[in-house]
C-alpha positions as CSV (number, residue, x, y, z in Angstrom):
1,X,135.4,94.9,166.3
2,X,132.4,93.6,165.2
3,X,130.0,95.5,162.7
4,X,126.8,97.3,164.4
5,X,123.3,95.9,163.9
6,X,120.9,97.5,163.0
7,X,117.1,96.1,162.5
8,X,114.7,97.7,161.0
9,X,110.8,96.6,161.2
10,X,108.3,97.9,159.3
11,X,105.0,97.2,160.0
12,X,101.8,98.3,157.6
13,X,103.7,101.1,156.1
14,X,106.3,99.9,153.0
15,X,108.8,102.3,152.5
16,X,111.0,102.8,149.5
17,X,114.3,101.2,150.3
18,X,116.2,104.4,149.7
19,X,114.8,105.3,153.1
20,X,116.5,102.1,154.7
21,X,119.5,103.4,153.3
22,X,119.0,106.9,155.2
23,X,118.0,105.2,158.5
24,X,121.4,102.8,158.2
25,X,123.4,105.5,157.2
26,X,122.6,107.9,159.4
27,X,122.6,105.4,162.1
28,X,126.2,104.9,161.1
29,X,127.4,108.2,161.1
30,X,125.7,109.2,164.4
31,X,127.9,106.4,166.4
32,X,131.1,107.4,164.1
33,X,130.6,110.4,164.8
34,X,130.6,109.8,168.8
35,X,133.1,107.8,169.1
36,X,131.1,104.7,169.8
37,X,134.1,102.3,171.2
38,X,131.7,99.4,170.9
39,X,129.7,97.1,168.7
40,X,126.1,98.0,168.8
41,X,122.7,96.9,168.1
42,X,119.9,99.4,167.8
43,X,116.0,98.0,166.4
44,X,113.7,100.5,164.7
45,X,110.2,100.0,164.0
46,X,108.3,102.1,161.6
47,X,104.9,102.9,162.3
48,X,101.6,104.3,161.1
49,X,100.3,107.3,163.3
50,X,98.0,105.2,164.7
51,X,100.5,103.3,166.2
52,X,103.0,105.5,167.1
53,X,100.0,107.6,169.2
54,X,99.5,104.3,171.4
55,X,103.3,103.9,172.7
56,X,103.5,107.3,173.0
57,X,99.8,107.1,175.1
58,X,101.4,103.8,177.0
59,X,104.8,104.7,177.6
60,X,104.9,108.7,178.3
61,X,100.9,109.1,178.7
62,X,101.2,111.2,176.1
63,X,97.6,110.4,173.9
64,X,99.1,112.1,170.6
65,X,100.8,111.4,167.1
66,X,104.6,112.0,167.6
67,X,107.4,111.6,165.0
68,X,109.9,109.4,166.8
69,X,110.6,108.0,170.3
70,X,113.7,106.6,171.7
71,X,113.9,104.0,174.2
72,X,117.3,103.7,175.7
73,X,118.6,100.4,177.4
74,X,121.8,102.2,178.9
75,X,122.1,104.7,181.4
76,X,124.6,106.6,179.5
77,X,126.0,110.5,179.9
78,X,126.2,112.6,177.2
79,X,129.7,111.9,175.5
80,X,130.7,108.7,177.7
81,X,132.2,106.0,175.9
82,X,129.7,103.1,176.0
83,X,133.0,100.7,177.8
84,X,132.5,102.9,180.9
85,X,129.1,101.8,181.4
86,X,128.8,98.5,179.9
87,X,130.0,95.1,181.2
88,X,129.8,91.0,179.2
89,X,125.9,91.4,180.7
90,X,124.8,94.3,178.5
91,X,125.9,92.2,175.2
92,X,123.8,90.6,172.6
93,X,125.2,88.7,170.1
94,X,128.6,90.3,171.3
95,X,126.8,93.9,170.7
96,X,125.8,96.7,173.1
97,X,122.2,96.9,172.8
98,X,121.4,100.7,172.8
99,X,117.7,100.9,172.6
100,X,115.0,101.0,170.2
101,X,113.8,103.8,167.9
102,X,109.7,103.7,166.8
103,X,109.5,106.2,163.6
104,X,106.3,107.1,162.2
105,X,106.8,107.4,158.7
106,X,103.6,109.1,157.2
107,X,104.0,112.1,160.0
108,X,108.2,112.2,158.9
109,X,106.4,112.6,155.1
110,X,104.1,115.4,156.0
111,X,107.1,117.3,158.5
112,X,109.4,117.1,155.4
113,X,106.7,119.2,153.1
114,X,105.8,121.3,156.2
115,X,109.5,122.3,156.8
116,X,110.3,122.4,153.0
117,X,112.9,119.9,152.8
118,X,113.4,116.7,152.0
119,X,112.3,113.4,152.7
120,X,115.3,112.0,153.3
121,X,116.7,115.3,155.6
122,X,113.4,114.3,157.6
123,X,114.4,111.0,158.0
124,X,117.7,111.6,158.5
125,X,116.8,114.2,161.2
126,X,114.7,112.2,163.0
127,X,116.7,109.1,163.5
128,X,120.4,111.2,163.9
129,X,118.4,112.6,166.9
130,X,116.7,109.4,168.1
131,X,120.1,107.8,168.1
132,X,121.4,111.0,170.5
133,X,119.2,110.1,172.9
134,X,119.6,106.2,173.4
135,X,123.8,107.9,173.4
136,X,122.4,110.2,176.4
137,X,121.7,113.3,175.1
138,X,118.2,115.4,175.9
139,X,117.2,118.6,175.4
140,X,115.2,119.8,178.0
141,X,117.0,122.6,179.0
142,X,117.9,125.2,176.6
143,X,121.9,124.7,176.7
144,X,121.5,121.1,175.9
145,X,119.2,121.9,173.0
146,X,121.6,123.9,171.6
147,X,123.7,121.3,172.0
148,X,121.8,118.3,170.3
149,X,120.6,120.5,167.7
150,X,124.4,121.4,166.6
151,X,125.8,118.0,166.8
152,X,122.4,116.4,164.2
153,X,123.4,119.3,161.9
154,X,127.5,118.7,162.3
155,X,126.2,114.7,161.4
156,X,123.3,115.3,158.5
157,X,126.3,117.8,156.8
158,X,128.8,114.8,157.7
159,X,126.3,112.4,155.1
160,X,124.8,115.2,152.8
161,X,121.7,116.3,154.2
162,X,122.6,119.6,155.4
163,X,119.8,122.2,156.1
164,X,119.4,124.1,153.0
165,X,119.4,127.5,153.6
């Protein structure tokens, strides 16, 4: 099986390349972690607030700073193995093309002090749970929040970034 891609963009922000290292490994472990039968590609950008308020104004008309957005490509259940849904058509490069994550790093830097944790929980948070939802998963009921909240902590504990209590 080939290896999963994963791009990251950053645009006027420079983050430290530890937080690469978070992004890619948490990335890793989220897919592990489900089961992902397939080779996949996911792109994330990182973006200053200013930024990050004009997707979230264009694509949910939503005119506010947010943390992270997901994009999903697939239309994928909760749990289903990515071969159920894919076909040669959804490839790239021989990879399953999940969606796109947009992060805004200088709001994941203030969350981290607000919460009082660290950085790299933040961002490790914030993409384990981007990456849940290009896999299907929402939380807009209560039951599914429950849900996606247990399975980031179950993957952030799987890498080292448990909550500390």
């Amino acid at each position: 099986m080939k290896a999963h891609r994963i791009t990251i963009t950053k645009g006027e922000q420079k983050p430290p390349f530890s937080f690469m290292k978070v992004i890619r490994k948490s990335i890793k472990a989220t897919l592990a972690h489900q089961g992902v039968d397939l080779p996949c590609a996911v792109d994330v950008s990182l973006v200053s607030e200013a930024e990050i308020q004009v997707i979230n104004a264009e694509k949910r008309e939503i005119d506010s700073v947010t943390d992270v957005l997901s994009f999903p490509q697939l239309d994928i259940g909760p749990g289903q193995a990515l071969s159920e849904v894919c076909d040669d058509f959804d490839l790239v490069d021989g990879r399953v093309l999940l969606g796109d994550v947009v992060l805004c790093y200088p709001r994941a830097l203030k969350q981290a002090i607000e919460y009082g944790h660290s950085f790299k929980r933040e961002i490790g948070f914030l993409t384990v749970h981007s990456i849940l939802h290009l896999l299907g998963y929402d939380h807009m009921e209560e039951e599914e929040e429950k849900q996606m909240h247990g399975l980031t902590e179950e993957i952030l504990s799987s890498i080292g970034l448990a909550r500390e209590e």
